[in-house]
C-alpha positions in Angstrom: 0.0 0.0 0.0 2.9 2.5 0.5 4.5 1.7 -2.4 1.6 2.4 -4.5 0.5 5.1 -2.5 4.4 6.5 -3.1 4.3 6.0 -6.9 0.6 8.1 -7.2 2.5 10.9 -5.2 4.8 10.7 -7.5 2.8 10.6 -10.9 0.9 13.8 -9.1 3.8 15.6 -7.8 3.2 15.1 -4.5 5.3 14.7 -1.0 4.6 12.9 1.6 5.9 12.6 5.6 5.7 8.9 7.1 5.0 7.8 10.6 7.9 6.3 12.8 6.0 3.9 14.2 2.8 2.2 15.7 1.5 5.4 16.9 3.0 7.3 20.0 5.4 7.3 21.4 7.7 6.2 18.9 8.0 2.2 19.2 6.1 -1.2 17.8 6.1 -4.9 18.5 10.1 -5.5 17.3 11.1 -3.5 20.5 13.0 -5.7 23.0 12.7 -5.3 26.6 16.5 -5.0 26.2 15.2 -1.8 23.9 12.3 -0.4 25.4 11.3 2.3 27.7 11.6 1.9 31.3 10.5 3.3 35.0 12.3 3.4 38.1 10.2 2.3 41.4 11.7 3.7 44.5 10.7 2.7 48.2 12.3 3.1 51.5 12.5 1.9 55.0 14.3 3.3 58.2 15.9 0.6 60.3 17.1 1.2 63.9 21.0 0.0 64.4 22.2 -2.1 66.1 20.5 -4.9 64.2 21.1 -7.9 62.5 18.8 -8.3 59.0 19.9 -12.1 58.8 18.0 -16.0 58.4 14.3 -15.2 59.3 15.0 -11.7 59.6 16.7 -10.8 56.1 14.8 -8.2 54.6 12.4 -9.3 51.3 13.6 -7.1 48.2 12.0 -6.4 44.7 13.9 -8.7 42.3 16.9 -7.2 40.9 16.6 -4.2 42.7 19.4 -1.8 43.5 19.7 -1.6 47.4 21.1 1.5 49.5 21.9 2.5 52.2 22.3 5.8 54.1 22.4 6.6 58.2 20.1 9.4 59.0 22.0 12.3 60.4 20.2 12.4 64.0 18.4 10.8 66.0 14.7 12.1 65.7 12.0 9.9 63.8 11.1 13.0 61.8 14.5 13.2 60.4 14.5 13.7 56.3 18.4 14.5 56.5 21.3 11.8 55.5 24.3 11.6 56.2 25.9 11.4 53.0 29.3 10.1 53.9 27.4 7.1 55.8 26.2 6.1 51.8 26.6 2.7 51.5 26.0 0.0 48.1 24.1 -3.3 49.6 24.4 -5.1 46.6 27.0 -8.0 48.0 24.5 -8.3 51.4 21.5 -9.2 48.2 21.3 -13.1 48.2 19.8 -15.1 45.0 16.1 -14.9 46.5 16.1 -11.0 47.0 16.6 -11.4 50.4 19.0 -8.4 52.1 21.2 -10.0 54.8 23.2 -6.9 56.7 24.1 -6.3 60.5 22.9 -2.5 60.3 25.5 -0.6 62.0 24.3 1.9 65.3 22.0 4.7 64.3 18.8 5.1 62.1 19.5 3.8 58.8 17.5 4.6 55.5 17.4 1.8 52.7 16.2 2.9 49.7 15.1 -0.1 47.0 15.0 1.3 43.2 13.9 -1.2 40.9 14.1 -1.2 36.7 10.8 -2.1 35.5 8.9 -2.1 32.1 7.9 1.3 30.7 4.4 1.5 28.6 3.2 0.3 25.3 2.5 2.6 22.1 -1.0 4.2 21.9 -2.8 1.8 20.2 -1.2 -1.0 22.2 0.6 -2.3 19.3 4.3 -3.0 21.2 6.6 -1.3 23.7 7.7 2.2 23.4 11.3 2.5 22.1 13.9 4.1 25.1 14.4 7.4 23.9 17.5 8.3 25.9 19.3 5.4 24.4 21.3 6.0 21.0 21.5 2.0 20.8 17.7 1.7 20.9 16.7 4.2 18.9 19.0 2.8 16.2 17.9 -0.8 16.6 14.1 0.7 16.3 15.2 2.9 13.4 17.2 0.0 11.4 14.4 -2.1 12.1 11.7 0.3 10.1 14.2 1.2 7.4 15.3 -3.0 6.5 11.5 -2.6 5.9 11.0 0.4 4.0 14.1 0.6 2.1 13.5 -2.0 -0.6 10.3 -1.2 -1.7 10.0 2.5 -1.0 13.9 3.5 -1.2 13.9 4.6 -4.8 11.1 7.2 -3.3 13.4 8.8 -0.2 14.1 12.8 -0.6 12.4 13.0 -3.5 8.4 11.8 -3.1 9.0 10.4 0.8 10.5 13.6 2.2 9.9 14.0 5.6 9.5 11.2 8.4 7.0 12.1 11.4 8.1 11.1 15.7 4.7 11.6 16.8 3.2 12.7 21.1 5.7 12.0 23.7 3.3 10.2 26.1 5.6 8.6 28.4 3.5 8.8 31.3 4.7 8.3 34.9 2.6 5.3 36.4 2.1 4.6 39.6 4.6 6.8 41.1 7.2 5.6 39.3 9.6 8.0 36.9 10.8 7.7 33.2 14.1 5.7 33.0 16.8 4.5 30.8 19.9 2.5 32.1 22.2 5.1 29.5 21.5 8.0 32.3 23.9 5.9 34.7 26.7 7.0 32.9 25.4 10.1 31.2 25.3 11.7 34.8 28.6 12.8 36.3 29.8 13.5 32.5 27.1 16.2 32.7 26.9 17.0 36.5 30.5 16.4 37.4 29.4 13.9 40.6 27.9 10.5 40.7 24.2 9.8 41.0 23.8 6.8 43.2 25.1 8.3 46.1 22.4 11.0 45.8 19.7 8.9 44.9 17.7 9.3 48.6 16.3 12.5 46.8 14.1 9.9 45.5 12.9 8.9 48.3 12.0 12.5 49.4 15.4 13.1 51.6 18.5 15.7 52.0 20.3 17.6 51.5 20.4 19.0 47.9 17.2 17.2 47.2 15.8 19.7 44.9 19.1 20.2 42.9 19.8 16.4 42.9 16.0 16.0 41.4 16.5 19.4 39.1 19.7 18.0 37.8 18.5 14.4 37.0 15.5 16.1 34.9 18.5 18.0 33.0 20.5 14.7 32.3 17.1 13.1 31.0 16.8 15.7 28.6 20.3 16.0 27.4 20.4 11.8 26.8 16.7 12.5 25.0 18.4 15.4 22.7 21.7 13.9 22.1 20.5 10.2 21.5 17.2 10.2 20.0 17.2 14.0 18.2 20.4 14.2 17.1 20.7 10.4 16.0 17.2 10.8 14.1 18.4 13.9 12.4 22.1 12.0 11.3 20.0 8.8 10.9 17.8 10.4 8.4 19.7 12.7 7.0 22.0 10.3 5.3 18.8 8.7 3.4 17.9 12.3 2.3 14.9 12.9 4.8 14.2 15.0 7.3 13.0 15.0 10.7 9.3 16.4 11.8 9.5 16.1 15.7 6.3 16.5 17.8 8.0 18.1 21.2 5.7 18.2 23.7 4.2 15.6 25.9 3.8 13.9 29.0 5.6 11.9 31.7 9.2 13.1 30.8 11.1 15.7 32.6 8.9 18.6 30.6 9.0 19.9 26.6 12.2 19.3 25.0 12.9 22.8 24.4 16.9 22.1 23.7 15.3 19.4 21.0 14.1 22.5 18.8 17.9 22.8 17.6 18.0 19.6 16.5 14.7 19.2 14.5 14.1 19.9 10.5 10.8 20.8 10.7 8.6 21.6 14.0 5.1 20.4 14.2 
């Protein structure tokens, strides 16, 4: 149907923009959970120290979750403020079962859990949505889509199909949980200068620096968005003669890719 639909745009001198896609956001049943969109769920317990979390009394943990640790810096039960020296990684206490075994030292101790788990489907429920802060997702979906256009439709690229279409960015936040892609691990300190697990109480509504910890993860989001989905479409279509028509608005990310207007051909 597209290639005949291409060669009557053609015969009438027509253009045409295609769709990247299932529907929105970007992504379709060929998406991978290795590939797809994810969310972060955080939770948190304080534990009174001395105490040992072992046999009956290990603590149950979401599977594969990352486990940390940090003492709270006084005493009172209201406390929201760490100790960020006291920041500690669990994850050699974490046996097979997702069982946390630890002899929590003196003090009140916050554990914070933050687990990886599936992000959301495309809009008409036709497959995942594609991880848009990761330049070795959006590639795979992108090579994926062009293995199948580019045989019958390639003869058709800058000249009748000029323009390809990355519709609504309706990643929405579910149940708490925030937007996540594994690439913002090590996209972090090359943009903030420090590491992010240390900080990562913020999450669990804790200090200090909470609000520039939080403000500064919503900056990283956005420059892994614009670096490895915008720019990569744009160098990724470019090269086929096509140009990039970005919808930049949304929901469930950071807020509107503002920085992503540099990086567009044509804005919807």
């Amino acid at each position: 149907m597209l290639e005949h639909t291409c060669a009557e745009a053609r015969r009438l001198g027509l253009r045409l923009a295609i769709n990247l896609g299932m529907g929105w956001p970007p992504g379709g049943p060929w998406i991978t959970e290795q590939h797809r969109s994810k969310h972060l769920v955080a939770q948190s317990v304080v534990v009174e120290g001395p105490k040992a979390l072992r046999g009956e009394r290990a603590m149950e943990l979401p599977p594969g979750a990352l486990v940390l640790a940090w003492r709270l810096r006084n005493s009172q039960p209201d406390s929201m403020e760490v100790d960020v020296d006291s920041f500690r990684n669990l994850g050699g206490n974490v046996s097979p079962q997702s069982r946390l075994h630890w002899d929590v030292p003196e003090g009140r101790w916050l554990i914070g859990t933050f687990q990886q788990v599936p992000g959301g489907v495309c809009d008409k429920g036709n497959g995942p949505e594609v991880d848009p802060g990761s330049r070795e997702a959006v590639l795979f979906h992108l090579n994926h889509v062009f293995d199948h256009l580019k045989p019958r439709l390639g003869k058709y690229f800058g000249s009748t199909v000029v323009e390809v279409t990355s519709d609504s960015w309706e990643y929405e936040r579910r149940g708490g949980a925030r937007y996540w892609s594994p690439a913002l691990w090590s996209m972090f300190p090359k943009v903030t200068g420090y590491e992010l697990r240390p900080r990562l109480y913020a999450l669990l509504g804790y200090g200090p620096q909470r609000e520039q910890t939080l403000d500064d993860l919503d900056r990283v989001e956005r420059e892994a968005i614009r670096s490895n989905f915008f720019v990569t479409m744009a160098e990724y279509l470019h090269t086929r003669g096509l140009l990039h028509r970005p919808q930049i608005r949304g929901r469930g990310l950071s807020r509107d890719f503002f920085e992503a207007f540099a990086e567009s051909d044509i804005l919807r």
